[in-house]
N, C-alpha and C positions, 0 to 999 in steps of 0.2 A: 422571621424570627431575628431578632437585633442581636448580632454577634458583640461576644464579651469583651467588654476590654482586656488588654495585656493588663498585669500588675506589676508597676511601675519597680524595680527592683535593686536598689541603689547600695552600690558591693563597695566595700574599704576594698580597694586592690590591692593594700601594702597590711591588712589586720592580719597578726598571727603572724605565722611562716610564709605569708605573703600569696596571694590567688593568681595563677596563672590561668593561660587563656583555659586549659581544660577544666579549670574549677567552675571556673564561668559557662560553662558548657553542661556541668553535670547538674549547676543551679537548675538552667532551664530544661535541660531532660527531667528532672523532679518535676516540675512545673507541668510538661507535659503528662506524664505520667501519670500524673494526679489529674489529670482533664485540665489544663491551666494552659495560658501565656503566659511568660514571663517578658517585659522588657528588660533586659540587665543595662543598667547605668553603673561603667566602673569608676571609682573615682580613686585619685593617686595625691590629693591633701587634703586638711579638712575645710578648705575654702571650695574647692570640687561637690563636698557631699553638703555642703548648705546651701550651694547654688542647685545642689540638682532638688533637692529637697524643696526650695522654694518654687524650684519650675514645676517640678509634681503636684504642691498645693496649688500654686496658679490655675494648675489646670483639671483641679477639682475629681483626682481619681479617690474612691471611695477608699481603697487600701493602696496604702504605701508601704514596701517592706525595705527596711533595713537589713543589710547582713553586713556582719563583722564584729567587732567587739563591743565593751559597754559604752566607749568613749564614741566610735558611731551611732550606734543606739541613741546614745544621749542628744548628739548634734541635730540628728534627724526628730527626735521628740523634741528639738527646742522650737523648732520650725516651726511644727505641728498641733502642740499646746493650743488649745482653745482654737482651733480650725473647725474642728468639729466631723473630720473624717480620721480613717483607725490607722494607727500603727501596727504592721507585721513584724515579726520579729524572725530573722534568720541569723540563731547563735554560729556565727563562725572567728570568734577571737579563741582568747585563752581560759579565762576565766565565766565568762557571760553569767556573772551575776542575775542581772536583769532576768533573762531567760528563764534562769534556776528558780527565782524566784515566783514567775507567773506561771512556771510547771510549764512550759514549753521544751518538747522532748529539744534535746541535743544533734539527734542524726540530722542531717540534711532533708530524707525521705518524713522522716516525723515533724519536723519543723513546718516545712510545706505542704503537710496534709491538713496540719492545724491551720496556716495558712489560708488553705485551700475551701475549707468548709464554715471560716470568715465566722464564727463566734466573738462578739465583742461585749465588751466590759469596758468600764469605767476607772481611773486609777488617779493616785494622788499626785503631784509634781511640784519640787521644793523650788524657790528661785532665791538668787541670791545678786543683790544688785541690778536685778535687771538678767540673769542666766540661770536659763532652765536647768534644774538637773533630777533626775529619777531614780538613781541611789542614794548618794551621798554626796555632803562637801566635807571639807577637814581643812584645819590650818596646824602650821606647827611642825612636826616632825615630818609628816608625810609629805607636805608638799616641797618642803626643804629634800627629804629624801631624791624625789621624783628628778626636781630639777638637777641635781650634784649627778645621778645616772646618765639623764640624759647628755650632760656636757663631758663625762666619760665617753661614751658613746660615739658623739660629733669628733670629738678632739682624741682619742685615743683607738676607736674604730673598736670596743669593746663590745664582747657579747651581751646581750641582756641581763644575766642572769653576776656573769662575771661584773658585769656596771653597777649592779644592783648593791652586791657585796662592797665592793669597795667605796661604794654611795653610803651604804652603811654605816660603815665603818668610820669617815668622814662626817657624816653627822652625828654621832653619837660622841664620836669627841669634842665637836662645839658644845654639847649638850644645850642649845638654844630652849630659853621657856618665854615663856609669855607670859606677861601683865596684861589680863583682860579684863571689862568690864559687861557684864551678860545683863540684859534685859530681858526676858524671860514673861513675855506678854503685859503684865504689869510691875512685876517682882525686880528688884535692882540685885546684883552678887558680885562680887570680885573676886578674881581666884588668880591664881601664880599654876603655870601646866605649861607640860611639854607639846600638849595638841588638845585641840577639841575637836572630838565628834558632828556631826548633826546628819542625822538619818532621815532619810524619806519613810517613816514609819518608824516601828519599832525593830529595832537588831536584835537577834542573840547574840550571847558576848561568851556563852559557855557552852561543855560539850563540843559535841562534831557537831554541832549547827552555827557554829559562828560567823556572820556575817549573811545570816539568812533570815529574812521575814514573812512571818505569818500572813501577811495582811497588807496591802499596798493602798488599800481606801480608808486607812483610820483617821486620816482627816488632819493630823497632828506629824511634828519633828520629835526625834528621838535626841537627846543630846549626854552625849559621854564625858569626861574629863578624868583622866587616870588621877589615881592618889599616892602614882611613886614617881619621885624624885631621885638625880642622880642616875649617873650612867647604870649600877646594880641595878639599880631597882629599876630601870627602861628594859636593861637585858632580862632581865629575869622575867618582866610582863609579857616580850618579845616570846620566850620561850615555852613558857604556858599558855602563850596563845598558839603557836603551832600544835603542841600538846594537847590541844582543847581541854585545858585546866584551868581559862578562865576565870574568874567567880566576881559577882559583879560588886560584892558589897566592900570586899578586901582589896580589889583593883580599879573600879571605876566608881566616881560620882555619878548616878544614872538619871536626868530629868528630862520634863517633854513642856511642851511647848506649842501656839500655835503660831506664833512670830518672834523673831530673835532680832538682837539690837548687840554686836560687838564693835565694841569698842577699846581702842588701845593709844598709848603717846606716840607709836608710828603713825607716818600719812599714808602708809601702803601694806598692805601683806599680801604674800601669797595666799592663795585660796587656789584649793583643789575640788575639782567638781568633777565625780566619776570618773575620776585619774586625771582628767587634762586638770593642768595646771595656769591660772592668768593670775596674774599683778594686779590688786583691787587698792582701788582708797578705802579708806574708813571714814567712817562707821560702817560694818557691815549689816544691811539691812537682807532681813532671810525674812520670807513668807511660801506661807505653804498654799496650794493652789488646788482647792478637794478635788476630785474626780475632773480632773484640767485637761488630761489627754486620755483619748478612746483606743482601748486597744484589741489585739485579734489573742484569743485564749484557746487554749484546748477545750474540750469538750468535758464533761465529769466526769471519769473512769480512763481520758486517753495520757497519753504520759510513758 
């Protein structure tokens, strides 16, 4: 009888509060546990996890699992898009969107059971320029936010949460908008916004499900554009979205799309893709990719 491969298991070592060697330890005691191998690949930047990612595809193992946050997650699906073998998913960031969304339990032990009993499906993945991403991109406030944190951070030795605020705080006084130009499959618009949206499917934008989708194979981009202006009216969006007082008609433009065309008089914008942040030229060109990456899902009723 042909013994089973390990599954190839490629860790952010620095996601979250950071994995030390026991974390890495208790991945592969799950892995046992569940009747499994686990190989753990740690990796400590994100040029680590797309070199190991692409040595795993190379070498053609049928599941590759990702563990760490969404911006792992994402790295490892950029690789893996149209390969044609499945991505695992082991949530260990902060938020794991992605996770929440394909209903893949949170524990470690539940993660890797799902893992383990290798149910795949089929899912959609947006590109933008030439980079894969499986939540979201956004330009405008957010990725302005992201970077002002980060160089808090490098230069000040700030906490995250402490960087975050005073990033905040800092962009909301520039109040930077954008002149954009939306192409919108064939539709031309021009709009004046602090950010645009574009969703790997459809978001909620109200209640306690904000930032959660139904459906990851709808084949289509979600795209948002607030309709306030000025610092107020940023704060006050700001606030009703923690609140889950959203409401999509009074606070955002809501359209969809199967290909996007932005355009602006700058030669470059930031663009954010599932929190990482790159420096893009324009025109930014986004297409959606149906069912482009195979993934591992829970079972019907586990969760």
């Amino acid at each position: 009888m042909p013994v089973a491969r390990a599954f190839p298991v490629i860790v952010n070592a620095v996601a979250g509060s950071g994995h030390a060697q026991g974390d890495l330890e208790a991945i592969r005691e799950a892995f046992a546990a569940a009747g499994a191998q686990a190989d753990i690949l740690a990796a400590r930047s994100g040029a680590e996890i797309v070199g190991l990612a692409e040595r795993a595809v190379s070498e053609r193992h049928p599941v590759i699992v990702a563990g760490g946050g969404d911006g792992t997650i994402n790295a490892v699906a950029g690789i893996m898009a149209k390969s044609g073998l499945a991505l695992g998913v082991l949530p260990l960031g902060t938020l794991n969107h992605f996770a929440k969304d394909l209903g893949i339990p949170l524990t470690l032990e539940g993660a890797v059971a799902t893992i383990v009993a290798n149910r795949q499906s089929q899912i959609d993945v947006g590109e933008v320029n030439g980079r894969v991403f499986i939540n979201n991109s956004s330009l405008g406030l957010y990725p302005a936010l992201v970077t002002v944190r980060e160089n808090q951070r490098r230069r000040l030795g700030r906490s995250k949460w402490h960087a975050f605020f005073w990033a905040a705080l800092t962009v909301l006084r520039r109040h930077p908008m954008l002149d954009v130009r939306l192409v919108l499959d064939d539709a031309t618009q021009d709009r004046r916004t602090p950010f645009v949206f574009i969703g790997n499917n459809e978001y909620h934008v109200e209640g306690f499900d904000i930032g959660r989708r139904e459906r990851l194979d709808g084949g289509a981009f979600s795209i948002y554009l607030t309709r306030r202006r000025g610092r107020r009216g940023i704060l006050g969006l700001a606030l009703r979205a923690l609140l889950g007082r959203l409401h999509d008609t009074r606070d955002f433009e809501a359209l969809t799309a199967h290909s996007i065309r932005i355009s602006t008089k700058r030669k470059t914008l930031l663009v954010a893709t599932d929190g990482e942040v790159t420096r893009m030229r324009t025109p930014l060109e986004y297409r959606i990719r149906p069912r482009g990456l195979r993934v591992v899902v829970p079972a019907a009723g586990q969760g």
